[in-house]
C-alpha positions in Angstrom: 0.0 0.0 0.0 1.6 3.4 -1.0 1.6 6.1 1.7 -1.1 8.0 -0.3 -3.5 5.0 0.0 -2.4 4.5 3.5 -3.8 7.9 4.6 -6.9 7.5 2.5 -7.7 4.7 4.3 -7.5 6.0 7.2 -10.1 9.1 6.0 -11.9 6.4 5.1 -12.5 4.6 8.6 -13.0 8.1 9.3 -16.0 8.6 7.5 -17.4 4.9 8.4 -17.2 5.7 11.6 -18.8 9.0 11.5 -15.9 11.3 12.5 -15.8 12.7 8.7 -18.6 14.0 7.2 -18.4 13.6 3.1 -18.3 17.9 2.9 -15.1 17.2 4.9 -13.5 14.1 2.8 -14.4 16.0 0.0 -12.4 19.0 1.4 -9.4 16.8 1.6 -9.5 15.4 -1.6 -6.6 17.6 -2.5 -4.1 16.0 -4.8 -0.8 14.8 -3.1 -2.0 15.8 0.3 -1.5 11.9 1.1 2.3 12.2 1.1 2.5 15.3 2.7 0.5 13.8 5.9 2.0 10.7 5.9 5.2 12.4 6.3 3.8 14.1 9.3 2.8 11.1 11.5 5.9 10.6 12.7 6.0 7.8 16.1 4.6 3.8 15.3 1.3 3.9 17.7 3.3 0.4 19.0 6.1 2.8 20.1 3.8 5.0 22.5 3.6 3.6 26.4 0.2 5.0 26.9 -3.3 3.8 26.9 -4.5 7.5 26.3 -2.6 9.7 24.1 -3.3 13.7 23.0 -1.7 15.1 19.5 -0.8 18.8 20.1 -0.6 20.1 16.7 1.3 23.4 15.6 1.0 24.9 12.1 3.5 28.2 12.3 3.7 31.1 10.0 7.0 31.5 8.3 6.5 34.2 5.9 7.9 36.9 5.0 6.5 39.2 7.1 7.0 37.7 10.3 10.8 38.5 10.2 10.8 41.2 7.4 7.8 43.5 8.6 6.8 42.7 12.3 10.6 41.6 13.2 8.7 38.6 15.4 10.6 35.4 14.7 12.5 35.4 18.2 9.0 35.9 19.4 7.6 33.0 17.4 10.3 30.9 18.2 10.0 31.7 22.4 6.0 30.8 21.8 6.7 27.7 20.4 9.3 26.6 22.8 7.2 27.7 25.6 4.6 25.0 24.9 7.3 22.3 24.8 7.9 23.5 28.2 4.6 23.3 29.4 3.9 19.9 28.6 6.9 18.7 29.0 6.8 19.6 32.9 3.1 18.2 32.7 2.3 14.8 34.5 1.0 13.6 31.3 4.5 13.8 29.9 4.4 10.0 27.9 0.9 10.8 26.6 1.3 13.9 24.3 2.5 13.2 20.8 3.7 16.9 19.2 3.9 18.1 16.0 5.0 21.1 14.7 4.4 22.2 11.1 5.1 25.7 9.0 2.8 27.7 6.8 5.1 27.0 4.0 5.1 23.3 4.2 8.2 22.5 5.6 7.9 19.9 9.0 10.0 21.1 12.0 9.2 17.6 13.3 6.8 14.7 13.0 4.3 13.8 15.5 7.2 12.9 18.3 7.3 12.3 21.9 8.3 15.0 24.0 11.8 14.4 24.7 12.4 13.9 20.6 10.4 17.1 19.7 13.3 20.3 18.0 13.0 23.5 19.5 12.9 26.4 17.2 16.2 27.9 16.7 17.5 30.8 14.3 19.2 27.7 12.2 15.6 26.4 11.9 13.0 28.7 11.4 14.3 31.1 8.8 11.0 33.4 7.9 11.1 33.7 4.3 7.9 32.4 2.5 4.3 33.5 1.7 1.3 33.0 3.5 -0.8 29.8 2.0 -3.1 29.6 5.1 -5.8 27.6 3.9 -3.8 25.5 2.0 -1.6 24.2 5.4 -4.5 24.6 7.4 -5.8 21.4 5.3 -2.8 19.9 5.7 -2.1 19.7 9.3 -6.1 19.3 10.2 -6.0 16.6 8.0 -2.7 14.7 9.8 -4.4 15.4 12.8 -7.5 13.6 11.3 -5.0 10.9 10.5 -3.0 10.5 13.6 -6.1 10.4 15.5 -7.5 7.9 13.5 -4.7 5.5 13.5 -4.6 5.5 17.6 -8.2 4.6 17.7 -7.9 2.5 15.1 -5.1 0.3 17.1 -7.1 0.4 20.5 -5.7 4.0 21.7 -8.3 6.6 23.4 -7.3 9.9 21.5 -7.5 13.4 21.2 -6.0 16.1 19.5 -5.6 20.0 20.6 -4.4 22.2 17.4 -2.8 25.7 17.2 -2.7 27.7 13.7 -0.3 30.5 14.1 -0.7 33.4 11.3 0.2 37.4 11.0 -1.6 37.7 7.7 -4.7 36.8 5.6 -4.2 33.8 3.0 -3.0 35.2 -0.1 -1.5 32.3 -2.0 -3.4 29.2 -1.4 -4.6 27.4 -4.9 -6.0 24.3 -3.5 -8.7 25.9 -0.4 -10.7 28.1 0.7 -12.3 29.2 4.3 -15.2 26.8 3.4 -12.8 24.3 2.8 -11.7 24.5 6.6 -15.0 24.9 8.1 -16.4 21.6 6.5 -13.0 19.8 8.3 -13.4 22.3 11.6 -16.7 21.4 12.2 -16.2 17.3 12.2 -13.3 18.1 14.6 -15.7 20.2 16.9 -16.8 18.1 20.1 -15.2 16.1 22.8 -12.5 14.9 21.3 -10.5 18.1 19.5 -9.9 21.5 19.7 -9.1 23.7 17.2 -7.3 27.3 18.2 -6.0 30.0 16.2 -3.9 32.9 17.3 -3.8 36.2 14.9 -0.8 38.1 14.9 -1.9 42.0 14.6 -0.8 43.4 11.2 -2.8 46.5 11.1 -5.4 45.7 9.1 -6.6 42.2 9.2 -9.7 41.3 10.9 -8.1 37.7 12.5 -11.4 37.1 14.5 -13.5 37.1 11.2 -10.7 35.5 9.1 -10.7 32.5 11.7 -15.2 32.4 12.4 -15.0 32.0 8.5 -13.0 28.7 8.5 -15.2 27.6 11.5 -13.2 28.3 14.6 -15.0 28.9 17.5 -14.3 32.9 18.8 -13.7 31.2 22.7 -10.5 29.5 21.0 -9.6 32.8 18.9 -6.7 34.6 20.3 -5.3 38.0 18.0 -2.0 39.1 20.1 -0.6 42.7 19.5 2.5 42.8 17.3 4.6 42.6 20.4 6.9 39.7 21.6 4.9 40.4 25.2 2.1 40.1 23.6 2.8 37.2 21.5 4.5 34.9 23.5 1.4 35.7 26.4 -1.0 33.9 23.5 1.3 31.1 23.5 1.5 30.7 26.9 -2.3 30.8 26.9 -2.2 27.9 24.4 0.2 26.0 26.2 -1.7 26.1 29.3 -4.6 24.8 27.6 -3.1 21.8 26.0 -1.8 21.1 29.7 -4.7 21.1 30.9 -6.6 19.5 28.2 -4.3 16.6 28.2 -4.6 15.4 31.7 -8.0 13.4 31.7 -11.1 12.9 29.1 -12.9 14.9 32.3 -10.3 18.1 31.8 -10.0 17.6 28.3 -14.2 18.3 27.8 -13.8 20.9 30.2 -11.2 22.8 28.7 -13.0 22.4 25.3 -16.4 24.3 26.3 -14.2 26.9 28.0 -11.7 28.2 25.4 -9.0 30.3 26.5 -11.0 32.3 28.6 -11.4 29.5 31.2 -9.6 30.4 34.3 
């Protein structure tokens, strides 16, 4: 079975078992996008010690702007390093599987344990690119779709938190729209994943209405001033989140209904 047919199958249990709705497989029917997730799933299920495992999922901007304009990438990188710490110093240490992804398509790592999961460095997260946001956003929901799917499918209670980090509206996606995302978004919505996005200001984008379109809910909505304060206070909002959401199916629901603005 080639890796594209593997991850098809896997949408396909999906649908049969009524986590994917057809508006949703049909939003993933993008060609090639087999390869690119099956690059992502990173870790054999048989290689995880747990009987309960949550993905946290990162999709990172890396354009151009990030660096160029807003002068943010030590910012960026601090957030995403932050939430390594977090769950790393989380009780739940063995359960998380972590994935980190950029807007440009390029995988910072696989879906890892903890201890194997790169921190972002200035040797590795180079802000150059443009900003394909619906495109990616397909992408990574649809290796979380996968992962998820292939620890249930082996016996594994799973759930998934997600992060999309952007400073700017899509502008050079050719596969996907905002309807595209909502169709996958609202399959994912429930007690078993969240979805979160976090709008850098860029002085003219309305992030809340950029992120309701693709069908995230405004309670997991964060939109940061352009400031590293600022930015690397959303992350630690996330990070705190996907602590909490990954230390029982009782926090995890919980945390869910609440968004970030649970205490």
């Amino acid at each position: 079975m080639s890796k594209s047919a593997n991850v098809k199958q896997l949408f396909k249990t999906a649908e049969e078992e009524g986590v994917l709705s057809k508006a949703a497989v049909q939003a993933l029917a993008i060609p090639d996008i087999g390869a690119e997730i099956e690059a992502a799933l990173g870790v054999n299920v048989d290689d995880v010690a747990a009987s309960e495992v949550t993905l946290v999922t990162m999709l990172i901007d890396d354009s151009g702007s990030i660096r160029f304009v807003a002068g943010n990438s030590e910012a960026v990188r601090d957030g995403h390093n932050m939430v390594l710490d977090a769950l790393l110093e989380s009780k739940q240490e063995n359960g998380i599987l972590i994935h980190t992804r950029y807007l440009n398509g390029h995988i910072l790592y696989p879906y890892s344990l903890l201890k194997d999961a790169k921190r972002m460095t200035a040797n590795n997260y180079n802000p150059n690119g443009g900003t394909p946001l619906y495109d990616q956003s397909v992408v990574v929901l649809g290796t979380v779709i996968a992962g998820y799917q292939r620890f249930v499918d082996n016996g594994v209670v799973a759930r998934s938190v997600t992060l999309i980090v952007t400073d700017g509206n899509d502008e050079h996606s050719v596969n996907a729209t905002a309807k595209t995302i909502r169709a996958i978004v609202k399959d994912l919505l429930g007690e078993k994943h969240i979805v979160a996005a976090m709008g850098i200001e860029d002085g003219h984008t309305d992030f809340r209405k950029v992120f309701r379109e693709m069908g995230i809910s405004d309670e997991w909505i964060l939109t940061p001033g352009n400031t590293k304060s600022e930015i690397r206070k959303a992350f630690g909002a996330f990070s705190k989140s996907a602590v909490r959401a990954s230390q029982s199916a009782k926090n995890f629901s919980q945390t869910a209904g609440g968004g970030f603005t649970q205490p």
